[in-house]
N, C-alpha and C positions, 0 to 999 in steps of 0.2 A: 709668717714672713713671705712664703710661696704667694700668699691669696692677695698679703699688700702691696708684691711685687706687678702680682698681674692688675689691680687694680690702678697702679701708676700707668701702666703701659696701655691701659684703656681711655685714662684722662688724655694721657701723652697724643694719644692717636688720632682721639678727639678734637683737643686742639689746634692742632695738626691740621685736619680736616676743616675746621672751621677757618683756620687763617686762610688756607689755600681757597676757600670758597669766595672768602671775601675780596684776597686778590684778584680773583677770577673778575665778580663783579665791577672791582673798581678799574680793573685790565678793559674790560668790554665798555664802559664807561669812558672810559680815553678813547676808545676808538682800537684798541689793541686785541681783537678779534680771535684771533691765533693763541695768542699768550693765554687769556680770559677763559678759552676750551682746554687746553696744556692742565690748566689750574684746576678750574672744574674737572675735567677728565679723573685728574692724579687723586683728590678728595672721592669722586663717585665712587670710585676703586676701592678706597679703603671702607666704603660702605652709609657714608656720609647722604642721608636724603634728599638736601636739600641743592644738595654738588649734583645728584643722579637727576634733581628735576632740571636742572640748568644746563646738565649734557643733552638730556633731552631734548630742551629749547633750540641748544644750538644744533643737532641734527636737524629739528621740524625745518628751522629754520637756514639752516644753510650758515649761521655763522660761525666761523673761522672753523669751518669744518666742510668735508660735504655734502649735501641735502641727501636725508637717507631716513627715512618715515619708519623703516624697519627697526633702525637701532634705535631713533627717538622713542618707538612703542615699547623697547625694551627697557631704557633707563626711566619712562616714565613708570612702568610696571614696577622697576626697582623700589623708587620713591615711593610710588601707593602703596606696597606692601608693608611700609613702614609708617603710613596712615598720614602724608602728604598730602593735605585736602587740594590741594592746585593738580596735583599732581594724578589724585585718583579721577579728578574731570577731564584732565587731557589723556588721560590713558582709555578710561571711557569711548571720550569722541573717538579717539584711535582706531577702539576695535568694534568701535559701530560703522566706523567711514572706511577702514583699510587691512584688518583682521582678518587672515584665512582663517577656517577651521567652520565647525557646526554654530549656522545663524544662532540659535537656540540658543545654546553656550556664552556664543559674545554678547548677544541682546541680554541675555539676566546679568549675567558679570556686571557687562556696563550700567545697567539701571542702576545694582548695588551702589557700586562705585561711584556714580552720580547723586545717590540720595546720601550717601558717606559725605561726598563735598557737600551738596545743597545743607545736610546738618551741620557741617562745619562750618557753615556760611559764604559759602562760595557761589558770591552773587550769580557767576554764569552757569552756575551748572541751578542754579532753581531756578533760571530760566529757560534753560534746553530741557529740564524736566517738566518745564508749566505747557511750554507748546507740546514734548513729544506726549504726554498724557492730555492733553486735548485732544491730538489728531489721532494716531494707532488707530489699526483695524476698531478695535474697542475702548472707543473713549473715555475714561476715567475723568470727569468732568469736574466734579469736588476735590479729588485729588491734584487736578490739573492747575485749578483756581488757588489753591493755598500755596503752591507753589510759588506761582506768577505772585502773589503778592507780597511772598518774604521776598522776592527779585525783584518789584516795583518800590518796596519798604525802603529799601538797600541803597535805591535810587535810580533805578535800571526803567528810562522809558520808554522803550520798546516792551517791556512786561507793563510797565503802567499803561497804555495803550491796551492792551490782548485782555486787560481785566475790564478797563472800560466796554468793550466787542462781548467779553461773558456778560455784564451788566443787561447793556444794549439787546442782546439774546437769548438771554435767560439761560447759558451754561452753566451750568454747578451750583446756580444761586438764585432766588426770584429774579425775574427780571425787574429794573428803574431806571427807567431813562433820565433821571435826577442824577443817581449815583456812576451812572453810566459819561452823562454829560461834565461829569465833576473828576472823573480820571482821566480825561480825554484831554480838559484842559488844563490840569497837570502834569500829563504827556508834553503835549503840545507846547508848554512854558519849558520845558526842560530843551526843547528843540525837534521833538519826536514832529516827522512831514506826517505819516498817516493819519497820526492825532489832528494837524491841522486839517486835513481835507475833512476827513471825517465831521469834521465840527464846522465848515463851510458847508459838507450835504446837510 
């Protein structure tokens, strides 16, 4: 009876959490700013992920709340811990861009955390993965490349671009200025300017 009791009170909490989330949503969607963080806040609280990455939003963000980079690094940490693929890329960027403590420490955390989302599919983070293992002191080049292309696959053409430039230069892959010429202008079709110049030199 004890264990069915506690499992009511786990659903209860749950759904709880989840109404109040969606209120949140549909509060900030009207235009109701204040209410929408109220909501979110009161779900992140009770442990809800997906309330902790939307507190977060509204910290980075400034709404209906005050802009405060500290708390959003901490609700999105919430969320990642709970394996938040949105959530482990902006906590990532976080404490690559804003994170005291030992470089060392933030730099591998955030990589995990970024290859966490890039397998979850989270088209931005396989592409801040595809550039930062291009460029780093020690360039990871093949690594860099598979990356940029689940983020170009995805639809992202600014990574469509950056694998045409590997093509172009032969990073991570032979070079072909065929295969090269052919992601530029699929870039370029999507709206990407680089791609255009590019394909004008």
């Amino acid at each position: 009876l004890e264990e069915a009791a506690f499992q009511l009170q786990q659903i209860f909490r749950i759904d709880i959490s989840i109404a109040l989330n969606i209120l949140g949503i549909e509060s900030m969607r009207a235009g109701h700013c204040r209410v929408a963080f109220t909501c979110f806040k009161l779900a992140a609280d009770r442990g809800y992920s997906k309330a902790q990455f939307n507190v977060g939003l509204c910290y980075e963000h400034g709404r209906g709340t005050e802009k405060d980079l500290e708390k959003a690094g901490f609700y999105y940490c919430q969320a990642a811990s709970s394996c938040h693929p949105m959530a482990q890329y902006r906590y990532a960027r976080y404490l690559l861009q804003h994170s005291p403590g030992s470089h060392w420490d933030r730099h591998h955390k955030a990589v995990t955390l970024l290859e966490q989302a890039a397998v979850a599919g989270i088209t931005e983070a396989q592409a801040y993965l595809g550039v930062f293992y291009m460029r780093g002191l020690h360039p990871q080049e093949k690594r860099g490349l598979k990356y940029l292309l689940l983020a170009a696959n995805s639809g992202d053409a600014q990574s469509r671009y950056h694998v045409g430039v590997c093509y172009e230069q032969g990073l991570g892959v032979q070079q072909n200025l065929a295969e090269a010429l052919r992601h530029y202008r699929q870039s370029a079709a999507a709206g990407n300017r680089q791609a255009r110049e590019r394909l004008r030199a």
